[in-house]
mmCIF entry with sequence, helices, sheets and N, C-alpha, C, O atoms, coordinates in Angstrom:
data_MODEL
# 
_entry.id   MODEL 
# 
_entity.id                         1 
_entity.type                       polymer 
_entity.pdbx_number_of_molecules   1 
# 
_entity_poly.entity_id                      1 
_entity_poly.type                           'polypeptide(L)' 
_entity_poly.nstd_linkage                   no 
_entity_poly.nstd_monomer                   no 
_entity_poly.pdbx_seq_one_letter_code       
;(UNK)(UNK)(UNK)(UNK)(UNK)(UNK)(UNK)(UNK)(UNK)(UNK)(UNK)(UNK)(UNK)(UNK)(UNK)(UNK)
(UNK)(UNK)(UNK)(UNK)(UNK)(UNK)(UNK)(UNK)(UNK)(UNK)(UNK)(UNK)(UNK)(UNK)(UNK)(UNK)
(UNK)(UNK)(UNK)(UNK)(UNK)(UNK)(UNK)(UNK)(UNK)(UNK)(UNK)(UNK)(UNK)(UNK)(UNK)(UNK)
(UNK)(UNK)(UNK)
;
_entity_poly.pdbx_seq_one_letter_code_can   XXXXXXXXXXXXXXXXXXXXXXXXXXXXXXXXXXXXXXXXXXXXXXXXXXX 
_entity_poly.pdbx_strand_id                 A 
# 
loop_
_entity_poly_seq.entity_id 
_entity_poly_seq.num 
_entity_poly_seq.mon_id 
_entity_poly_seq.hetero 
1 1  UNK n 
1 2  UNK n 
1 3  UNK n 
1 4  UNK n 
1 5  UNK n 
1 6  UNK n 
1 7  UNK n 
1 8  UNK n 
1 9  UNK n 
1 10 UNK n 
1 11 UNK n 
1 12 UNK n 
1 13 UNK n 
1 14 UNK n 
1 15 UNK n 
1 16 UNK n 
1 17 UNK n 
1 18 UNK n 
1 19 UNK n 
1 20 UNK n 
1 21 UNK n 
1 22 UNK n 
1 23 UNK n 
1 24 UNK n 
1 25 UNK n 
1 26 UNK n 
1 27 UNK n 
1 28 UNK n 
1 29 UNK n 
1 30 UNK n 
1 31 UNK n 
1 32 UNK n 
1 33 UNK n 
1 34 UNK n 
1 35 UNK n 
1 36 UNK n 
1 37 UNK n 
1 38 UNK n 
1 39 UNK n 
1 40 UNK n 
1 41 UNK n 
1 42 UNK n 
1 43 UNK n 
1 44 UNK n 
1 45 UNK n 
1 46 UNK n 
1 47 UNK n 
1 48 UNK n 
1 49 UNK n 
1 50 UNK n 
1 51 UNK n 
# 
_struct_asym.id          A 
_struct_asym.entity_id   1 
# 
loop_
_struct_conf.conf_type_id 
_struct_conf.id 
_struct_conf.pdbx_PDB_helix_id 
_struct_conf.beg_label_comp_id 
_struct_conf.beg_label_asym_id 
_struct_conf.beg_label_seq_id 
_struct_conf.pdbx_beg_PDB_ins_code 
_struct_conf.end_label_comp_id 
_struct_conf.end_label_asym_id 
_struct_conf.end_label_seq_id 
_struct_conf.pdbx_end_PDB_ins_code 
_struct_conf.beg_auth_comp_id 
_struct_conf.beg_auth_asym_id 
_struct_conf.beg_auth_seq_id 
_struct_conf.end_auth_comp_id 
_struct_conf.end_auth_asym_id 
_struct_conf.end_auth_seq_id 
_struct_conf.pdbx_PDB_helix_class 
_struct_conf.details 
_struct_conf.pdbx_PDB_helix_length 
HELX_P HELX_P1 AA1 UNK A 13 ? UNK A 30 ? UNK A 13 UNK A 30 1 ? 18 
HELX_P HELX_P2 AA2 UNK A 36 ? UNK A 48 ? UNK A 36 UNK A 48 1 ? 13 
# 
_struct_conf_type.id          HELX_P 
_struct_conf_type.criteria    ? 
_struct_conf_type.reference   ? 
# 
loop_
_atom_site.group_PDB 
_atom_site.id 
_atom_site.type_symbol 
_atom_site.label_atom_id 
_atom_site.label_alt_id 
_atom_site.label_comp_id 
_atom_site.label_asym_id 
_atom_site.label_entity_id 
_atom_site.label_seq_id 
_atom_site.pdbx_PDB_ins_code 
_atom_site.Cartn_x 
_atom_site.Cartn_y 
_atom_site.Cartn_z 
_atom_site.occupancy 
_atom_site.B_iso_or_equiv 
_atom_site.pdbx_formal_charge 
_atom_site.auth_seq_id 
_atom_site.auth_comp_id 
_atom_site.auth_asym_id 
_atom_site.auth_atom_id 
_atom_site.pdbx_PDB_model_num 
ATOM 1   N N  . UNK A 1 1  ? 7.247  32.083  -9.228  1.00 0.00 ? 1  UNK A N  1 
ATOM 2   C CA . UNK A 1 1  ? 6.485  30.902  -8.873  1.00 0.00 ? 1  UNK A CA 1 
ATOM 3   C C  . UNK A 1 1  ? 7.473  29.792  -8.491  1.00 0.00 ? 1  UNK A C  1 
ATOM 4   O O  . UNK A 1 1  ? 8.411  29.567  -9.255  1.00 0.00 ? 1  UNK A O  1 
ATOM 5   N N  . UNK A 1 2  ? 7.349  29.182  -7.524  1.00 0.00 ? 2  UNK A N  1 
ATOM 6   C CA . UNK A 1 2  ? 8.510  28.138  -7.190  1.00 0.00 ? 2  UNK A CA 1 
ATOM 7   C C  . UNK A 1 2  ? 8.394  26.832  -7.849  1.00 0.00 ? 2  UNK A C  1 
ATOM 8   O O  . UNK A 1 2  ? 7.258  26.455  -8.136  1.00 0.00 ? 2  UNK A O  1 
ATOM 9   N N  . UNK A 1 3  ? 9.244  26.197  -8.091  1.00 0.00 ? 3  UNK A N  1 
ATOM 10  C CA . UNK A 1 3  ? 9.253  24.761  -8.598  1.00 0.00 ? 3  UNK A CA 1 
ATOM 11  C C  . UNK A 1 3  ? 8.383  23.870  -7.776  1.00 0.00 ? 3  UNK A C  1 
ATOM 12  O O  . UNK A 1 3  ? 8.364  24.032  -6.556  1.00 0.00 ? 3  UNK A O  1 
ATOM 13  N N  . UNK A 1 4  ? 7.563  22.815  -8.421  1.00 0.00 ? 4  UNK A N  1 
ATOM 14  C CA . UNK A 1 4  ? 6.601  21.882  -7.415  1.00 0.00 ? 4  UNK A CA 1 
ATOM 15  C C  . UNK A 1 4  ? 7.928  21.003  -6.840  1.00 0.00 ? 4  UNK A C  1 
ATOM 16  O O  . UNK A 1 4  ? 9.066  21.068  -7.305  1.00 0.00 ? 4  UNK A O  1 
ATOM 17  N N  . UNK A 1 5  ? 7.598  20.381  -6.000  1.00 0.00 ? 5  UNK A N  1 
ATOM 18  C CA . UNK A 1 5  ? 8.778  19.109  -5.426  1.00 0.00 ? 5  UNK A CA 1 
ATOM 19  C C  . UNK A 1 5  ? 8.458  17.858  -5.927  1.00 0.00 ? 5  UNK A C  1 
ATOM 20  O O  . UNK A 1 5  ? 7.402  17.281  -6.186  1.00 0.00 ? 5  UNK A O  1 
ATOM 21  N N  . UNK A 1 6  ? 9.728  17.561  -6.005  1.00 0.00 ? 6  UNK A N  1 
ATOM 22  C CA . UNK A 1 6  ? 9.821  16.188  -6.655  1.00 0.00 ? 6  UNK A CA 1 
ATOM 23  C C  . UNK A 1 6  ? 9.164  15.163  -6.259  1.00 0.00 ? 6  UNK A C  1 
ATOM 24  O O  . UNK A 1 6  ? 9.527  14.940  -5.104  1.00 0.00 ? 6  UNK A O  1 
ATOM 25  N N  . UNK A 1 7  ? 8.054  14.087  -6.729  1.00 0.00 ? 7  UNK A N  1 
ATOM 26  C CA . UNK A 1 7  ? 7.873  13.153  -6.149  1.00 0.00 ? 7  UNK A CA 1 
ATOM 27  C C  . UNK A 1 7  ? 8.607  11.968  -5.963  1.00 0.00 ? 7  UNK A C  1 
ATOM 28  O O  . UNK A 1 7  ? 9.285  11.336  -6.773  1.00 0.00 ? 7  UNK A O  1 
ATOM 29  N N  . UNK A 1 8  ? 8.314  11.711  -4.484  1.00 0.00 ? 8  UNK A N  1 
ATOM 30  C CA . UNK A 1 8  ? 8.694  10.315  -3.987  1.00 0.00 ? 8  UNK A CA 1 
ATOM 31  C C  . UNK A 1 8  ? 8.221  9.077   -4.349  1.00 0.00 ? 8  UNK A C  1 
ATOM 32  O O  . UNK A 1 8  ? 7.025  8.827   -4.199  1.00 0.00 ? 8  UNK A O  1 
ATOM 33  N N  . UNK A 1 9  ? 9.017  8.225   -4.826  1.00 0.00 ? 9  UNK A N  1 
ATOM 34  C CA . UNK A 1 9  ? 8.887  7.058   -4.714  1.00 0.00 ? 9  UNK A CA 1 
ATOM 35  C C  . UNK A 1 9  ? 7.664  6.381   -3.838  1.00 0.00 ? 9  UNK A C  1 
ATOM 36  O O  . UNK A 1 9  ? 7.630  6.653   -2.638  1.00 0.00 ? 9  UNK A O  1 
ATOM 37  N N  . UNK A 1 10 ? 6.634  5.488   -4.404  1.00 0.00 ? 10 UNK A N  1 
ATOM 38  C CA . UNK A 1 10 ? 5.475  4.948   -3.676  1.00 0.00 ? 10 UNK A CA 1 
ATOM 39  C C  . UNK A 1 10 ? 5.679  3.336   -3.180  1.00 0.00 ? 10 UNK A C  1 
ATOM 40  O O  . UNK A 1 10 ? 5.041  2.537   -2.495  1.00 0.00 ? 10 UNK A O  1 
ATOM 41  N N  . UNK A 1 11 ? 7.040  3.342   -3.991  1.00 0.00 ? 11 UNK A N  1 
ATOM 42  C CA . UNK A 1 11 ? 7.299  1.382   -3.946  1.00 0.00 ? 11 UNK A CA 1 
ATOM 43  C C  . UNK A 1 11 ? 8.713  1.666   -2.966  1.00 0.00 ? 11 UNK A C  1 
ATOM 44  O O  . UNK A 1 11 ? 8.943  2.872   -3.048  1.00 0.00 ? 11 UNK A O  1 
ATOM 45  N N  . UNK A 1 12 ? 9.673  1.037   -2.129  1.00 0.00 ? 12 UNK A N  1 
ATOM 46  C CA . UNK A 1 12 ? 10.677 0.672   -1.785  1.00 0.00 ? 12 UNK A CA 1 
ATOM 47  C C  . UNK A 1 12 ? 11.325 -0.553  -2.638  1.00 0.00 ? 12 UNK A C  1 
ATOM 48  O O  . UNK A 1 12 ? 10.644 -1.419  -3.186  1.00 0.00 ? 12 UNK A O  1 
ATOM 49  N N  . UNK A 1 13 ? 12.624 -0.498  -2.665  1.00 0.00 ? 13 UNK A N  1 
ATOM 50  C CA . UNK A 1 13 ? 13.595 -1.261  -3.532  1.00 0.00 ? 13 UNK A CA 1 
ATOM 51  C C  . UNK A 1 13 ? 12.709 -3.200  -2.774  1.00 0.00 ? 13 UNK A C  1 
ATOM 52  O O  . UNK A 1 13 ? 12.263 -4.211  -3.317  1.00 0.00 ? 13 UNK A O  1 
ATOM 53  N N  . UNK A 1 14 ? 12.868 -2.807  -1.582  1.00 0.00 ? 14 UNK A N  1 
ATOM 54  C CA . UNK A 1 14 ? 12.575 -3.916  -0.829  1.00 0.00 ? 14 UNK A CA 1 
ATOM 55  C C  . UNK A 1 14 ? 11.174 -4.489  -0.637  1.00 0.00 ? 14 UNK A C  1 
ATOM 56  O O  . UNK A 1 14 ? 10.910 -5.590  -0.153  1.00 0.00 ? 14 UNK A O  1 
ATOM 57  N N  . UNK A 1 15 ? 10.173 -3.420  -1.167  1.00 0.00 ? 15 UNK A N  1 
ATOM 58  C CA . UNK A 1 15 ? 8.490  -3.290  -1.973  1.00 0.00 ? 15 UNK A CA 1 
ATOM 59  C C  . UNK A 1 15 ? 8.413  -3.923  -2.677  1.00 0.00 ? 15 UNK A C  1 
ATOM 60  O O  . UNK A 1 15 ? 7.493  -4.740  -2.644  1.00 0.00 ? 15 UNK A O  1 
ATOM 61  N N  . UNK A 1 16 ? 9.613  -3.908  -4.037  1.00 0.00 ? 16 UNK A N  1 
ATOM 62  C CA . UNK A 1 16 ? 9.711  -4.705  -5.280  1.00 0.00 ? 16 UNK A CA 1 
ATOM 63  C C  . UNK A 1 16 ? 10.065 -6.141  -4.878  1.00 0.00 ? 16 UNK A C  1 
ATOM 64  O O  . UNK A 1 16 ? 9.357  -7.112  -5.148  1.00 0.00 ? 16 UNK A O  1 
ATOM 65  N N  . UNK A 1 17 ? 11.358 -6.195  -4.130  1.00 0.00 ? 17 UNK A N  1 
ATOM 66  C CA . UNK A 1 17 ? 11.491 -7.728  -3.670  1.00 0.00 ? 17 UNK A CA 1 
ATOM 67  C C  . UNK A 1 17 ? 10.321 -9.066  -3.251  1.00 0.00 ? 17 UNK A C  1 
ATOM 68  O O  . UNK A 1 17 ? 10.196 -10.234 -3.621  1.00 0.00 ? 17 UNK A O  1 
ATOM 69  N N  . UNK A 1 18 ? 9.339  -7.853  -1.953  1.00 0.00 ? 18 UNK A N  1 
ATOM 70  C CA . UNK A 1 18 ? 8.267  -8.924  -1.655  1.00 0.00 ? 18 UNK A CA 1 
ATOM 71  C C  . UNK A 1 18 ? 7.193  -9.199  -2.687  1.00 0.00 ? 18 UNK A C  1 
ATOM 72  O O  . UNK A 1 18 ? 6.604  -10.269 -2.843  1.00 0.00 ? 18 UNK A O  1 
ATOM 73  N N  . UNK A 1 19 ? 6.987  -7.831  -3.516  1.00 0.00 ? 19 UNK A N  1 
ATOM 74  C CA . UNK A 1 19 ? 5.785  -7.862  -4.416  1.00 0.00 ? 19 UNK A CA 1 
ATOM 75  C C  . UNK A 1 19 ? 6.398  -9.346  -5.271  1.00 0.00 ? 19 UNK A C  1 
ATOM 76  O O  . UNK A 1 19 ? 5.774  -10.379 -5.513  1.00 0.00 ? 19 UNK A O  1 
ATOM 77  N N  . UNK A 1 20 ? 7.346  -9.114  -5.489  1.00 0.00 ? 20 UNK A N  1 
ATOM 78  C CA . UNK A 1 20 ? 7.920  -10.409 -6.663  1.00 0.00 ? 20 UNK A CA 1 
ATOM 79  C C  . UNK A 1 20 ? 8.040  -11.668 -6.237  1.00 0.00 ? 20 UNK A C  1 
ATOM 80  O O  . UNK A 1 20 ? 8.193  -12.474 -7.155  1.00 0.00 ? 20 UNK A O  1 
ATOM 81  N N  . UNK A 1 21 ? 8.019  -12.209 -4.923  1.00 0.00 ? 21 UNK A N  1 
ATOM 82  C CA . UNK A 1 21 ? 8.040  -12.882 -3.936  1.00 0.00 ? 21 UNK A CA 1 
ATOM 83  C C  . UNK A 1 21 ? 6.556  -13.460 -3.680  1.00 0.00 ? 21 UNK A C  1 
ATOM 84  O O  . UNK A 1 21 ? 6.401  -14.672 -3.527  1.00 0.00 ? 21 UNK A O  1 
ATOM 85  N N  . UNK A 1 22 ? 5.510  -12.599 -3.637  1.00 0.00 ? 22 UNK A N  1 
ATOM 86  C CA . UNK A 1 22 ? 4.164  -13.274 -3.708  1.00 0.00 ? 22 UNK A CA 1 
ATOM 87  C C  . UNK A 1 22 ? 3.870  -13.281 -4.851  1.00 0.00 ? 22 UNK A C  1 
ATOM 88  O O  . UNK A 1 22 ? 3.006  -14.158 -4.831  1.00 0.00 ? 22 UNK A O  1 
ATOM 89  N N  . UNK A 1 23 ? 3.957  -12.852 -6.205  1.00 0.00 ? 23 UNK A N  1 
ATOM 90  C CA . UNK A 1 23 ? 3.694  -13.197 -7.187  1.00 0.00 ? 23 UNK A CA 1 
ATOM 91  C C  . UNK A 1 23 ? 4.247  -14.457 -7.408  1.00 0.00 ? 23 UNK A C  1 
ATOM 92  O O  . UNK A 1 23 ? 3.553  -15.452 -7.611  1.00 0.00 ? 23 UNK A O  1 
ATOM 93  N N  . UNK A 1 24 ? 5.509  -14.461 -7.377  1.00 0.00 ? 24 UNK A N  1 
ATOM 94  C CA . UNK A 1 24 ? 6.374  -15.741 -7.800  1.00 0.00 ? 24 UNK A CA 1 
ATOM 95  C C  . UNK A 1 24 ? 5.258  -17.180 -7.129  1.00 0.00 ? 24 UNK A C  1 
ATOM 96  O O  . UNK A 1 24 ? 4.871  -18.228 -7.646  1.00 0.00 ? 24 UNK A O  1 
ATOM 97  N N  . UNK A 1 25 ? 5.035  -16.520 -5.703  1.00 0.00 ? 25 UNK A N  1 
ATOM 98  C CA . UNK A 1 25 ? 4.129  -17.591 -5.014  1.00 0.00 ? 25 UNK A CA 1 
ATOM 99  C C  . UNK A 1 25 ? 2.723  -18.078 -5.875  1.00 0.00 ? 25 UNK A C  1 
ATOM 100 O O  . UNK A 1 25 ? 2.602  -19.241 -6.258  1.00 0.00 ? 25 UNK A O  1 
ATOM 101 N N  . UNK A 1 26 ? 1.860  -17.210 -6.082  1.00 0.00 ? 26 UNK A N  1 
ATOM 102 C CA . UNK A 1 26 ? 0.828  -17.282 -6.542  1.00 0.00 ? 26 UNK A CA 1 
ATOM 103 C C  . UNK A 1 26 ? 0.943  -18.255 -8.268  1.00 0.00 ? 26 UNK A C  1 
ATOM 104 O O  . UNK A 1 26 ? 0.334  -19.294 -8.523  1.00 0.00 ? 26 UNK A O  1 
ATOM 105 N N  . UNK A 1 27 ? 1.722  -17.645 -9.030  1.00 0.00 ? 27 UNK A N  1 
ATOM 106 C CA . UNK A 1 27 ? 2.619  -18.678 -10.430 1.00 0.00 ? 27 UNK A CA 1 
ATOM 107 C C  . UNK A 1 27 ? 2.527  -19.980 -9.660  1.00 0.00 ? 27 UNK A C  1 
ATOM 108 O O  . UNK A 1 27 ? 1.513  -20.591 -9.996  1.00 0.00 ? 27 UNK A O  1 
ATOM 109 N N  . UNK A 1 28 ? 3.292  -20.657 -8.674  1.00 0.00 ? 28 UNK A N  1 
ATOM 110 C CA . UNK A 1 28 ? 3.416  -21.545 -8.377  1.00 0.00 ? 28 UNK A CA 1 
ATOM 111 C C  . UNK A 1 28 ? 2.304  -22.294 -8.178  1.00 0.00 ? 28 UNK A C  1 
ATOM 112 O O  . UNK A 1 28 ? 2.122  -23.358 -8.769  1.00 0.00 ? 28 UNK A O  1 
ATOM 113 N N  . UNK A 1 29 ? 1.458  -21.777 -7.306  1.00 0.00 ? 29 UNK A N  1 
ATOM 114 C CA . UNK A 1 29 ? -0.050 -21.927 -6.870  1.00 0.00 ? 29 UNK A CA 1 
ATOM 115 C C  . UNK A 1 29 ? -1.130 -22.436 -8.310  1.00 0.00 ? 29 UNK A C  1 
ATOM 116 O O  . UNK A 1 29 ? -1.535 -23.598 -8.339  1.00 0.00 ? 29 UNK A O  1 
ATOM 117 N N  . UNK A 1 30 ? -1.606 -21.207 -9.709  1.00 0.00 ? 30 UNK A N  1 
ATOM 118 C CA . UNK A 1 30 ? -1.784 -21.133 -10.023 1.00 0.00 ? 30 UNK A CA 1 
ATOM 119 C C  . UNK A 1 30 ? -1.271 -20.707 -11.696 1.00 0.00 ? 30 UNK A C  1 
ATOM 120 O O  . UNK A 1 30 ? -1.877 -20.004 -12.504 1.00 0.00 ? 30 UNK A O  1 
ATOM 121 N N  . UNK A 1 31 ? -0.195 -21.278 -11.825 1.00 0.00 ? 31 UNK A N  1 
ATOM 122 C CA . UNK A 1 31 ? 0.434  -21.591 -13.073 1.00 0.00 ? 31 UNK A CA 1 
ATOM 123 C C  . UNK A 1 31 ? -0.186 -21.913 -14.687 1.00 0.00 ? 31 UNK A C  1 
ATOM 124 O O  . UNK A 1 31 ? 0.156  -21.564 -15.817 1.00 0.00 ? 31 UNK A O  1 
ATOM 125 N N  . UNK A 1 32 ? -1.363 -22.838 -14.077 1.00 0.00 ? 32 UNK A N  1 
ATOM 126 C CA . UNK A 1 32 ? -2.281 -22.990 -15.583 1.00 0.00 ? 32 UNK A CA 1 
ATOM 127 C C  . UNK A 1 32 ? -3.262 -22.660 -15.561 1.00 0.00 ? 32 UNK A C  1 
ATOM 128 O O  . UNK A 1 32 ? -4.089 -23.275 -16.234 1.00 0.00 ? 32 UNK A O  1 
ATOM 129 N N  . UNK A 1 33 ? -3.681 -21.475 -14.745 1.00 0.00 ? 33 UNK A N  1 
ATOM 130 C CA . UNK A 1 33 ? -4.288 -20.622 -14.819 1.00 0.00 ? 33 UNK A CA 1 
ATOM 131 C C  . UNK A 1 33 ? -4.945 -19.674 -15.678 1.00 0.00 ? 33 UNK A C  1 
ATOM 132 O O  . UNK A 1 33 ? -4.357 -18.661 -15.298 1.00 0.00 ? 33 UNK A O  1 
ATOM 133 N N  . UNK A 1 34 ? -5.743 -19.277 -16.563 1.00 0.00 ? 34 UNK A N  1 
ATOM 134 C CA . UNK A 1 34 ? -5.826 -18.324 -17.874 1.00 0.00 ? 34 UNK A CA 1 
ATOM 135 C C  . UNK A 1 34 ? -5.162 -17.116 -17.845 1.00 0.00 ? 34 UNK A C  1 
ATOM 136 O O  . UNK A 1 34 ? -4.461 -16.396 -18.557 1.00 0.00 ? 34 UNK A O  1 
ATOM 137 N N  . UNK A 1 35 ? -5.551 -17.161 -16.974 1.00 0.00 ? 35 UNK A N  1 
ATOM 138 C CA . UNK A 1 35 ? -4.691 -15.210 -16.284 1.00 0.00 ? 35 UNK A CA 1 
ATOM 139 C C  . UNK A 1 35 ? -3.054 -15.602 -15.666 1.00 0.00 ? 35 UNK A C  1 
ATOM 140 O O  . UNK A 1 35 ? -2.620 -14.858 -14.787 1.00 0.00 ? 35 UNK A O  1 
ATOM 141 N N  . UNK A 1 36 ? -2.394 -16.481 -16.025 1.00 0.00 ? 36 UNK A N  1 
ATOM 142 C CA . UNK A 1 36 ? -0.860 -16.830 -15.557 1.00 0.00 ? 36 UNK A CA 1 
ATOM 143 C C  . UNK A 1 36 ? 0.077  -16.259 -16.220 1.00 0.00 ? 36 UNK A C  1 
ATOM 144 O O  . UNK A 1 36 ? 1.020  -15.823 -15.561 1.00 0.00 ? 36 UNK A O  1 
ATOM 145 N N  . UNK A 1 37 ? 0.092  -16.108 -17.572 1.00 0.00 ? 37 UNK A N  1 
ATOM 146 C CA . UNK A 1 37 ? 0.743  -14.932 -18.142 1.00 0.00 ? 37 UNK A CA 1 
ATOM 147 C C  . UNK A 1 37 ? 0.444  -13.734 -18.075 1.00 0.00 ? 37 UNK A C  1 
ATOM 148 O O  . UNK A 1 37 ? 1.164  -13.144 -18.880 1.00 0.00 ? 37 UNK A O  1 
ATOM 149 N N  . UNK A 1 38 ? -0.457 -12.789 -17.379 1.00 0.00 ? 38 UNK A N  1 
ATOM 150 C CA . UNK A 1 38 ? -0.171 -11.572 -17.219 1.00 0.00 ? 38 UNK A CA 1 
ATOM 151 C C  . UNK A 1 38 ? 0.450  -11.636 -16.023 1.00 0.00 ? 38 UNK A C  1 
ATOM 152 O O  . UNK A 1 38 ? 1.065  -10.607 -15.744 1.00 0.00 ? 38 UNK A O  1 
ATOM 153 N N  . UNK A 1 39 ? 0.520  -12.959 -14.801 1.00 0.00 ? 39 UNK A N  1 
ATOM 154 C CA . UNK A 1 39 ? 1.331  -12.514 -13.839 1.00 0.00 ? 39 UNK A CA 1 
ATOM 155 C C  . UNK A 1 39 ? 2.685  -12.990 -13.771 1.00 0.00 ? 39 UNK A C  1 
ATOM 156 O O  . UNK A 1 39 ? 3.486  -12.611 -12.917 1.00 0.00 ? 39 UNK A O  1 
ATOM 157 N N  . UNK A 1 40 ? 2.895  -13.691 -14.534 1.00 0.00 ? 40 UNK A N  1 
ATOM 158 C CA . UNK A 1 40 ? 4.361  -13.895 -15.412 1.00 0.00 ? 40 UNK A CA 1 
ATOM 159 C C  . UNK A 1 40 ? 5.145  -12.740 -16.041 1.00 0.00 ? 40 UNK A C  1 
ATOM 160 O O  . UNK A 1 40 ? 6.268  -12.563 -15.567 1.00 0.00 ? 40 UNK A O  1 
ATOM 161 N N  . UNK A 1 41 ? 4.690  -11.792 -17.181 1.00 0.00 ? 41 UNK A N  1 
ATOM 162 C CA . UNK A 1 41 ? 4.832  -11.000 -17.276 1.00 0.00 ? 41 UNK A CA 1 
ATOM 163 C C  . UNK A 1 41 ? 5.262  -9.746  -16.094 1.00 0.00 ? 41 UNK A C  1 
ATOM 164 O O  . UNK A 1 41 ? 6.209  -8.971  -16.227 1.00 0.00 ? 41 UNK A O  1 
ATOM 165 N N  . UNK A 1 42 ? 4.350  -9.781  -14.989 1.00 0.00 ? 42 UNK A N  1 
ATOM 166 C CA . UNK A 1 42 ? 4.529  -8.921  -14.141 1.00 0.00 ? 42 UNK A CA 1 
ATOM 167 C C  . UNK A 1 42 ? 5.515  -9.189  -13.466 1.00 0.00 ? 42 UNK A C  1 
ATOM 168 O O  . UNK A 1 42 ? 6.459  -8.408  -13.338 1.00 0.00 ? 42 UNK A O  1 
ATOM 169 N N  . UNK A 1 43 ? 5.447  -10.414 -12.891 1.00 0.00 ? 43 UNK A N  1 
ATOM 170 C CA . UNK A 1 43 ? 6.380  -10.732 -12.187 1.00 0.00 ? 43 UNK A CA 1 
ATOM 171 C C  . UNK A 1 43 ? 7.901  -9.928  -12.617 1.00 0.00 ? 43 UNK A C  1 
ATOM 172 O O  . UNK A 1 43 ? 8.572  -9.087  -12.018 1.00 0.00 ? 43 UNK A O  1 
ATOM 173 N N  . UNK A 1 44 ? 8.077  -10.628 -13.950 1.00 0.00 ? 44 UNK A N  1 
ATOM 174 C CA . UNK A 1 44 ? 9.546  -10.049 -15.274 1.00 0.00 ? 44 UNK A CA 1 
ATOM 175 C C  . UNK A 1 44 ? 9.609  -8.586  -14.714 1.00 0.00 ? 44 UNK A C  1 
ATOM 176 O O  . UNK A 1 44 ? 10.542 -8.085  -14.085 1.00 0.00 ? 44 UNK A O  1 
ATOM 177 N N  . UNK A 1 45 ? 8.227  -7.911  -15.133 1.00 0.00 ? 45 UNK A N  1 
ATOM 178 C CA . UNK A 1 45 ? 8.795  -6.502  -14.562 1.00 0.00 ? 45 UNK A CA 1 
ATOM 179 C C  . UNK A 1 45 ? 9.197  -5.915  -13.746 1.00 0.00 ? 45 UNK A C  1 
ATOM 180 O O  . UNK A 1 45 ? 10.038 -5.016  -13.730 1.00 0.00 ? 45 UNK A O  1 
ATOM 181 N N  . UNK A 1 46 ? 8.234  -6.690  -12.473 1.00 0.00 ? 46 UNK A N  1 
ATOM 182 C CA . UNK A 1 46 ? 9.040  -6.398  -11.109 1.00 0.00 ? 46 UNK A CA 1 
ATOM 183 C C  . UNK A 1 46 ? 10.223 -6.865  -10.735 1.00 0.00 ? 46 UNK A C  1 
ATOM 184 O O  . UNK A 1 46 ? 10.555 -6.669  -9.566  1.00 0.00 ? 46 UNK A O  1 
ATOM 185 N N  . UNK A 1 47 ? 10.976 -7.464  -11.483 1.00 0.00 ? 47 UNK A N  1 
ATOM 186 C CA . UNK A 1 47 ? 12.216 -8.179  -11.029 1.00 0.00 ? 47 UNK A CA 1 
ATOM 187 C C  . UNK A 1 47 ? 13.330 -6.665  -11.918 1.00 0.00 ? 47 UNK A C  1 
ATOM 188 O O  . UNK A 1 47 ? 14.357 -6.176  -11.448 1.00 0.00 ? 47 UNK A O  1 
ATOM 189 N N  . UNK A 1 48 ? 12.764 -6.348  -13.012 1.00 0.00 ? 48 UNK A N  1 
ATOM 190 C CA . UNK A 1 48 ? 13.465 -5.178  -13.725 1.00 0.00 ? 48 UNK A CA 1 
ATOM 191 C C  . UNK A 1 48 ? 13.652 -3.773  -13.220 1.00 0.00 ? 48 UNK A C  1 
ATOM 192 O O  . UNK A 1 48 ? 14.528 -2.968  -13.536 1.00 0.00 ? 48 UNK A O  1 
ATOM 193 N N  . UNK A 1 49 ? 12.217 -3.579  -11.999 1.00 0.00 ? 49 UNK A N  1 
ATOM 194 C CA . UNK A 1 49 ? 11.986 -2.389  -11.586 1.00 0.00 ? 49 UNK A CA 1 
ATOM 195 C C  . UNK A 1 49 ? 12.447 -2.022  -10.403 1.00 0.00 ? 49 UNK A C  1 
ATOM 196 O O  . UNK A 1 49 ? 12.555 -0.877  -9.965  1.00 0.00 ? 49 UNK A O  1 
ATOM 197 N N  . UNK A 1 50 ? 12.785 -3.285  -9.766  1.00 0.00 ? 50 UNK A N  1 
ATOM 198 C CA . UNK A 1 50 ? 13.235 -3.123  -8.064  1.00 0.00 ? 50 UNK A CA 1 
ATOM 199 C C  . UNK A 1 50 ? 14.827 -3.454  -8.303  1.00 0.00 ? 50 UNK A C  1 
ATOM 200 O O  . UNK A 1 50 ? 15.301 -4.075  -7.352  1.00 0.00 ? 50 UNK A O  1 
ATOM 201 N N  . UNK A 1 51 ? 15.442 -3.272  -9.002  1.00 0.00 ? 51 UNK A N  1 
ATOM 202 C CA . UNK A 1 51 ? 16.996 -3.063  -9.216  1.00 0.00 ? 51 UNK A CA 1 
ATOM 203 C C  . UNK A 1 51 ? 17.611 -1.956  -8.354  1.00 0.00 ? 51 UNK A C  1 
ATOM 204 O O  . UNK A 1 51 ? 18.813 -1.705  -8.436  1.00 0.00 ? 51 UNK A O  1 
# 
């Protein structure tokens, strides 16, 4: 039985850059927002994940 193939990557290094880039935007926008810390949070991650 052969090995399945590896999956590819769904984000680009440079995916992570813009995603973090409109988030960062939207924080700015909407900062005291109720929902501003989960995109705070996200943001953090995407800055960890697109390394």
């Amino acid at each position: 039985m052969p090995e399945p193939a590896l999956a590819r990557p769904i984000f680009s290094s440079e995916d992570f850059k813009l995603l973090k880039r409109a988030v960062h935007a939207y924080l700015v926008e909407h900062g005291d927002e109720p929902d501003s810390s989960k995109y705070s949070h996200l943001y953090h991650r995407l800055g960890r994940a697109g390394r």
